[in-house]
N, C-alpha and C positions, 0 to 999 in steps of 0.2 A: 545558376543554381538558385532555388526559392530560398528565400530570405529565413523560411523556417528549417530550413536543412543549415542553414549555417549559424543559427541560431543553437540547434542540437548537439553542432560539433563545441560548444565552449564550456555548455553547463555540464555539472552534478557529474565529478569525474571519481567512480570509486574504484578504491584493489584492495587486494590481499594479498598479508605475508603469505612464504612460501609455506605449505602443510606439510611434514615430513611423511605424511602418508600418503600421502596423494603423488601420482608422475604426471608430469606437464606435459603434455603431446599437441602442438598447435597450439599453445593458451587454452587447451580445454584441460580442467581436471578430470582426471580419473582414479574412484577407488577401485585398486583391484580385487580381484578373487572374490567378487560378489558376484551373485547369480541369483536368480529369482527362486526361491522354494517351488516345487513343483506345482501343489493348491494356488499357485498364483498364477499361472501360466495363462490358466484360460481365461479370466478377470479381463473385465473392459479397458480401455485405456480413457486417459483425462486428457486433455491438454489446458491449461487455465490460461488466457492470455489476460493480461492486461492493458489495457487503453491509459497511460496518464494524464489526468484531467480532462476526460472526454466528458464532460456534461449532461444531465441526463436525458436533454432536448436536441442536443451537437445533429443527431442521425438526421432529424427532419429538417433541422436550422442550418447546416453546412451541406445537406446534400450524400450523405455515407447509402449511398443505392445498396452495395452489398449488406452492409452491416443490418439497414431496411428489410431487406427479403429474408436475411436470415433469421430474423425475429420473428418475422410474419409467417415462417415455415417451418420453426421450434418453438422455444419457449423467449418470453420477452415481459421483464417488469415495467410496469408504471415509471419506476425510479426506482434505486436501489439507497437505502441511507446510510451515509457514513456514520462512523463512530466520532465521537467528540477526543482531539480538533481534529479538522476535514484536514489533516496534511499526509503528505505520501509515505513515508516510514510508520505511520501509525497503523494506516488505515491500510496497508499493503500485508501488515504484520497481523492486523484481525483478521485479513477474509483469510490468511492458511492459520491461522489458528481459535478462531471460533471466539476470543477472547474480548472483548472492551481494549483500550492501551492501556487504563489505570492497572488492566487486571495480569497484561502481560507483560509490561514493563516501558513500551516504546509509547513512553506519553507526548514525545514531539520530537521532530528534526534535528532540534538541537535539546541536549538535555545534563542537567548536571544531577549527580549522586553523591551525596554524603559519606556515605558509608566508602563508598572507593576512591570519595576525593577526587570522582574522573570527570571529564568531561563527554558529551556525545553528540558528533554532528555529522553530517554526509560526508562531507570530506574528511575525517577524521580515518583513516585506513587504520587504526589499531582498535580505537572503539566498534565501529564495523564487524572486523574478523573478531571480538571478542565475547566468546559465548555467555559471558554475566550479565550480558546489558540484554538479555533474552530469554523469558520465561510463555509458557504452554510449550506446548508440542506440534511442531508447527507440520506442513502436512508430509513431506517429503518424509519428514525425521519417522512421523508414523509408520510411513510406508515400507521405510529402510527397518524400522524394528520389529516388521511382521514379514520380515522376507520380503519384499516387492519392491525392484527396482523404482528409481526416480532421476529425473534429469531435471536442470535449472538455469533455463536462458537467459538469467537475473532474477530475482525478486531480494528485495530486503530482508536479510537476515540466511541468505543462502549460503554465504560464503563463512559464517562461524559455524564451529562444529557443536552447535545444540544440541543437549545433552552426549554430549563426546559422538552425535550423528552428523555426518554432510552427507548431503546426494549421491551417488553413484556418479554421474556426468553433471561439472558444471563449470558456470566460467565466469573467472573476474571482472566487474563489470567495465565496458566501454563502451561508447557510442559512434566507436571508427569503423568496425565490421560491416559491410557492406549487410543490407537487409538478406540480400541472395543467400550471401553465405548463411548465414542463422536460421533461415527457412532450410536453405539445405542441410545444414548440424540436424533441426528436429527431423528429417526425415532418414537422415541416415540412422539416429538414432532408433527410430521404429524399425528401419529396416534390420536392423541386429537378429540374429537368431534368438529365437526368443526366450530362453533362460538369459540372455545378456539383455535383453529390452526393455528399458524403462516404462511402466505404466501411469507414471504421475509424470507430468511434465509443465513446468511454467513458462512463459513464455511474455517478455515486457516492452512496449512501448513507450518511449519517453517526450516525443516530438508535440504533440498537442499538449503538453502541459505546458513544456516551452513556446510554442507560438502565445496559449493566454496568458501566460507573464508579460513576455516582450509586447503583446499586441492589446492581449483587451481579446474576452470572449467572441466579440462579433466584428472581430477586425478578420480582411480577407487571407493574412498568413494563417490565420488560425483555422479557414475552410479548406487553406490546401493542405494544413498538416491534419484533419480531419479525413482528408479524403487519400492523403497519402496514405493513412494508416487502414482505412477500408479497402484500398487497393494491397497492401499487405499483407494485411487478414484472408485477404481471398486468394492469394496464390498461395497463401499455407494451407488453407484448407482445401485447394483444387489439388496440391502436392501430394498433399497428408491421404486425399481419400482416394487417389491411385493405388493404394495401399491394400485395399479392400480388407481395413482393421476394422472392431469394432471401436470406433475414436468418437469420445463425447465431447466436444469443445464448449467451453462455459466463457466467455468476453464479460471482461468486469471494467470495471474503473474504480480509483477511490478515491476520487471526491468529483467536482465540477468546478465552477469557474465565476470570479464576477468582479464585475467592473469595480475600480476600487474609485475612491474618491482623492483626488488629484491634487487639491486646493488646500485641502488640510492633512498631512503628514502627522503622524501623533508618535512622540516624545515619551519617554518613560518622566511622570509629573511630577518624580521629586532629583535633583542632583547625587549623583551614585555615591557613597562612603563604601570605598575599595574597603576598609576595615569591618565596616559592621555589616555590608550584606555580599551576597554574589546572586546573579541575576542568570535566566537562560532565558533568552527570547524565541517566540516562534512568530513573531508578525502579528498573529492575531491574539496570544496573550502572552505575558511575561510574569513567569514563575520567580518571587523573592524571598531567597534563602538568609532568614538573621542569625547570623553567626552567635550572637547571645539570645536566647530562647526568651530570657525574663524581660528583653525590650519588640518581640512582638506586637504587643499592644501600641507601644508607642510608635513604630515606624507603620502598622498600617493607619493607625488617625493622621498622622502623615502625608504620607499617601493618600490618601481618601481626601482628604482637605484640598490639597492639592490637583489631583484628578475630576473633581469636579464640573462641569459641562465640558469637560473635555472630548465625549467622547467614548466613556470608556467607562467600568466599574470595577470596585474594589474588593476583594473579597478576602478572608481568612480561608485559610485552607478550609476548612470545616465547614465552613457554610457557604460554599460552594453550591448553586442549586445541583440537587440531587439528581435533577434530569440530564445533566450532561453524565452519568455513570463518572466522577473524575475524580471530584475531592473525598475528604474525610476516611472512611472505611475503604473507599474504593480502590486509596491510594496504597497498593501491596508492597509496592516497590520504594517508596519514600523518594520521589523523582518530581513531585507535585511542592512547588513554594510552600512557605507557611505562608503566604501571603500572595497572592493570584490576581492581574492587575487583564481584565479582558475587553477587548477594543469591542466596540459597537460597529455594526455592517452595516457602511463599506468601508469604514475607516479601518488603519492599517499603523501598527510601530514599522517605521521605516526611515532612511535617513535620503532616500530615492526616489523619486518619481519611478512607479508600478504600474503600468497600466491595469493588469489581471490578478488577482490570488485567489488563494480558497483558507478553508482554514475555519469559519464561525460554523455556529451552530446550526448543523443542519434540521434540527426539530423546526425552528422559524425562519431559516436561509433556505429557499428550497434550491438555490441555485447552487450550492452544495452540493444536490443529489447525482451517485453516477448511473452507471447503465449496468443493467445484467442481461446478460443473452445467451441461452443455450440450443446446443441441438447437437441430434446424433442419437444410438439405437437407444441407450437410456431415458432419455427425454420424451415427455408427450407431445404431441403437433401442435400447432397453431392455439398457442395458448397464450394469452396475456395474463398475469398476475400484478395484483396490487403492489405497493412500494411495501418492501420487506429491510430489515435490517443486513447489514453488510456480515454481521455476526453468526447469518445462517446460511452462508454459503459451505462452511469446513463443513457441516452434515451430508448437504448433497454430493459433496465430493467422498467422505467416508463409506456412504450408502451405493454409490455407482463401484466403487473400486472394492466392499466388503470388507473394508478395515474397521476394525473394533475401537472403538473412542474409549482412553484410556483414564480420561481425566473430565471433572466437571467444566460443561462449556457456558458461554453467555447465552451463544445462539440453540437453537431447536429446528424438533425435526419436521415441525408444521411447514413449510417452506415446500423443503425435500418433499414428504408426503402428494402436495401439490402438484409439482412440477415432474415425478418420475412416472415411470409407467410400474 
């Protein structure tokens, strides 16, 4: 077995409590007694997949020949830019809901809130299923609230019931399901008569994000779990389009990938007082929460004093630079430190030798950036566009499927416009 298949089986294991709504049939949920309003029936279908940590160079640097052609024969960005930080709960949680993290709540991996006292990490199965730690409208939830089925082969934030909505078909997430089977779930799902047929569908890879952790971007586990995933991709879409639906498949990723620096491990630069702060790290910055408000001042000069050629800069929530969309006003949710400690690229808070992360600023990290790739009857041919923000993906998926955007987004409709017919 390649070293990045057993790599896949140990990490990032999420579930969910039982929904008393839902019946468990196989490990697939299902809400019943939905059906598609009839004005939905004739509507395109989506399918979104995403690529984890596919980089936005992987396709010509590992060899992805399918992934190649299909860009060259729909639509294909430059690079697509993540939101700040480049990590996967954030940045999974913007492209279905149009929003910044500051603006929708999932400002990192791991994350602590004041107001609930809670905490929030991947393995966390009760913060996961729990719909507070999740604000927009994410796209599925749209879909369900304008009548039009959806299904969810994973994504972040699938398995709580935002705003009292979950998908029609979805499933708790693992990484033990044979790829067949999953390819075969989204097919059977299209096949349904089509009041019972989902027209939004997501659909996630987790294997390449794992090979550039354990390996490092350009180590050879990371070409074959590139290429395992283009061989994927292409029996779902050779599955999918037996079908003879009208199905628009959009292939994203949310972030990319980069070598981290090995030599120097970077420390949080002052010793922790369990009493006067609480801390949530994400590797690439550490958000610090002061229990007493009126000593702020004093633990970031602290800090700061301390942190110096380290590595790393200090910041007050507030003056946050403005181009990461993060701190101050941005912060809706109160999920941002008063104080924000952010690693310099390729340095890393870690207590482990990493060969790969992601996570910095993708405005000056371009090795951040992921890929966008569409095609199918919505789409125009053989187009390449410039590097677009990640934030403008929920348009073109609102615009193909005719769903009415309910709420102010980050992203716009310049993108869409571009790239539809």
């Amino acid at each position: 077995m390649n070293k990045f298949l057993l790599t896949a089986l140990g990490l990032l294991s999420l579930a969910t409590s039982t929904i008393t709504v839902a019946q468990e049939k196989e490990k697939q949920l299902v809400l019943e007694n939905r059906l598609n309003n009839p004005k939905q029936v004739d509507k395109p279908y989506v399918i979104l997949i995403s690529i984890d940590g596919f980089r936005y160079d992987y396709i010509e640097k590992h060899q992805a020949e399918f992934l190649k052609s299909f860009g060259e024969e729909g639509v294909r960005a430059e690079s697509m830019r993540p939101s700040y930080p480049s990590v996967t709960f954030p940045n999974h949680y913007t492209l279905v809901t149009g929003l910044y993290p500051s603006h929708h709540g999932l400002v990192g991996n791991n994350m602590y809130d004041r107001k609930m006292d809670a905490r929030y990490s991947l393995r966390n199965k009760k913060a996961v299923t729990n719909k507070e730690w999740y604000g927009g409208t994410p796209l599925w939830v749209l879909a369900e609230q304008q009548e039009m089925l959806s299904a969810c082969y994973y994504w972040p934030g699938s398995e709580a019931d935002i705003k009292g909505v979950l998908p029609t078909y979805y499933y708790e997430y693992t990484e033990k399901t044979p790829m067949n089977d999953r390819i075969g779930e989204v097919v059977k799902w299209l096949s349904l008569p089509e009041e019972e047929r989902p027209h939004f569908i997501t659909f996630y890879l987790p294997e390449v994000d794992h090979a550039g952790h354990r390996y490092g971007p350009d180590a050879e586990e990371t070409r074959e779990a590139v290429q395992y995933a283009d061989r994927s991709i292409q029996q779902l879409v050779n599955e999918v389009d037996k079908l003879n639906l009208p199905v628009n498949y959009v292939v994203v990723s949310d972030h990319g990938m980069i070598n981290l620096n090995q030599k120097k491990l970077l420390e949080f630069p002052v010793k922790l007082d369990g009493e006067a702060l609480k801390i949530a790290s994400n590797g690439v910055y550490v958000s610090v929460f002061v229990n007493d408000k009126t000593q702020i001042d004093h633990w970031y000069k602290k800090i700061d004093k301390a942190a110096k050629k380290k590595y790393m800069k200090v910041y007050k929530h507030d003056d946050i630079p403005a181009s990461l969309n993060f701190g101050g006003e941005h912060d809706r949710f109160d999920r941002i430190g008063d104080i924000v400690v952010i690693a310099e690229s390729p340095y890393y808070f870690t207590n482990k030798k990493l060969p790969g992360s992601h996570g910095f600023d993708p405005k000056t990290v371009k090795e951040m950036h992921a890929i966008f790739l569409a095609k199918g009857p919505q789409f125009k041919e053989r187009l390449t566009v410039p590097t677009f923000e990640n934030v403008d993906v929920y348009p073109i998926v609102t615009e193909i499927l005719g769903l009415e955007i309910t709420e102010e987004l980050d992203g716009t409709t310049e993108v869409a416009k571009q790239v539809l017919k």
